[in-house]
C-alpha positions as CSV (number, residue, x, y, z in Angstrom):
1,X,-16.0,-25.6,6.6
2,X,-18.4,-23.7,9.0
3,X,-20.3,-26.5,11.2
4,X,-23.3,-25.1,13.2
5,X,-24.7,-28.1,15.2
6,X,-23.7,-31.4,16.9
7,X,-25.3,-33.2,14.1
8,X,-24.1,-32.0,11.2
9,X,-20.6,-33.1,12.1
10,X,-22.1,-36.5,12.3
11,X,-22.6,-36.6,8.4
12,X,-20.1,-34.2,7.4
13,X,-17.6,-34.8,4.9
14,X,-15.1,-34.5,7.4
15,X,-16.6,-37.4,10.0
16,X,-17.3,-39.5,6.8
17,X,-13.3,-38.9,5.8
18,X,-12.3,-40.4,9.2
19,X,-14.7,-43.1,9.5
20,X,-12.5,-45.4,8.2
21,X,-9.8,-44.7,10.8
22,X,-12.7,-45.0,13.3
23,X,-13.8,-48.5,12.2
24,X,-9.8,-49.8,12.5
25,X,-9.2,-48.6,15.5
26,X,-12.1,-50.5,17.6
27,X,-11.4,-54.1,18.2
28,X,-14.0,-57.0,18.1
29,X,-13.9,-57.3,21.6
30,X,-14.7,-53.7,22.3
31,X,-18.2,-53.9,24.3
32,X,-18.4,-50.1,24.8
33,X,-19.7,-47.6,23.1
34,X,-16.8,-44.9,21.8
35,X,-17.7,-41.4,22.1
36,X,-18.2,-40.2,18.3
37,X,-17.4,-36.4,19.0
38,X,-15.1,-33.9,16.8
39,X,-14.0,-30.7,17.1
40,X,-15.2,-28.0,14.4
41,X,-14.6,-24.3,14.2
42,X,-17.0,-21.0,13.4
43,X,-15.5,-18.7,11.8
44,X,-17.3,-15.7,11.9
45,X,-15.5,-12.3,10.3
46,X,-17.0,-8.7,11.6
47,X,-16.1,-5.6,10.0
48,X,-14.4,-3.1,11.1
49,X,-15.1,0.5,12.7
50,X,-15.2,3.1,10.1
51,X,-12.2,4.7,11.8
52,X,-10.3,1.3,11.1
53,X,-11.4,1.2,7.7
54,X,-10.3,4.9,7.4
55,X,-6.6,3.9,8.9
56,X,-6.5,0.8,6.6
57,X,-7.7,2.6,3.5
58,X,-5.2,5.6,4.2
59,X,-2.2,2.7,4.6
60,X,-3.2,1.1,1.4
61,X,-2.5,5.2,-0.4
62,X,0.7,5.1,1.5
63,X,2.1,1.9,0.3
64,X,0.7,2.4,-3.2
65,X,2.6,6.0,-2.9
66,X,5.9,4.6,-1.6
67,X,5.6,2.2,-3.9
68,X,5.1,4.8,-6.8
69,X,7.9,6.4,-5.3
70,X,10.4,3.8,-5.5
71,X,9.6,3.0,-8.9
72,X,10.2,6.7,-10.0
73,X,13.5,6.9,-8.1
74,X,14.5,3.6,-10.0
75,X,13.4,5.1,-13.3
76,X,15.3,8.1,-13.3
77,X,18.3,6.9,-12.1
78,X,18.2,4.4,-15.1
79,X,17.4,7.1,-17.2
80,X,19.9,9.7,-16.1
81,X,22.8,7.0,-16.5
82,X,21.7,5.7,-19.6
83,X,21.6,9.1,-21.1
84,X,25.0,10.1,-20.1
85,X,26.3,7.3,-22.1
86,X,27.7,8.0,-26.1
87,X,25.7,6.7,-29.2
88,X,28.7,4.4,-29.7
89,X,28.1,3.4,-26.7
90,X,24.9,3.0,-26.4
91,X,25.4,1.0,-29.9
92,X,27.6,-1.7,-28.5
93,X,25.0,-2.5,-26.1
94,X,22.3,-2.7,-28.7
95,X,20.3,0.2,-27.9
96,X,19.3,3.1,-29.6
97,X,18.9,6.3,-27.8
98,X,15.0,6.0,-28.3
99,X,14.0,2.8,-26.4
100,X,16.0,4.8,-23.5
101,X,12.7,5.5,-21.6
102,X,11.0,2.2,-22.2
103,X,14.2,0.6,-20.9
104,X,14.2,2.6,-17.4
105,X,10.1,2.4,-17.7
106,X,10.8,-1.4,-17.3
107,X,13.6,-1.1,-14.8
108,X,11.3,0.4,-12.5
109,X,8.8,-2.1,-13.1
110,X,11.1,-5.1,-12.1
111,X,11.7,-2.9,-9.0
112,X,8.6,-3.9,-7.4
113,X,8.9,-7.5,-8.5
114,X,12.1,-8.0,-6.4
């Protein structure tokens, strides 16, 4: 919650949640007055360079590309081993020879979940 003056933390959501600790903390004897002050924090967010947003755009291609990458790699290897296997094989898993790439397309996929 951005808070931008001394008053608006007096009838903030925040002060009003903490009132109540406020009110049972003061004895009846208290005489003084207790200070009614809180903390609050500005956030304030500024964008970047354009040479930051360069470097941060060209790490987002390189992760996507390693990514890609690794998924390929996962996908072949899946693929070639699969395919060096015999249709009797293959048939005591429960596979026929064309869901073969749709197999290894979703090996690749859980890849990048793990």
């Amino acid at each position: 919650m951005q808070m931008l003056h001394g008053s608006i933390v007096e009838q903030s959501i925040v002060h009003s949640q903490h009132w109540l600790i406020f009110l049972s903390t003061r004895t009846k004897t208290q005489s003084r007055k207790t200070s009614k002050t809180m903390t609050y924090f500005n956030d304030t967010h500024t964008n970047g360079s354009f040479i930051e947003r360069m470097m941060a755009s060209a790490g987002h291609m390189l992760e996507a590309a390693a990514l890609r990458s690794a998924q390929r790699r996962v996908y072949r290897k899946t693929l070639d081993e699969l395919s060096a296997l015999s249709n009797r094989d293959l048939a005591d898993l429960g596979l026929a020879r064309s869901e073969l790439r749709r197999i290894a397309w979703e090996a690749g996929q859980q890849h990048t979940a793990a």
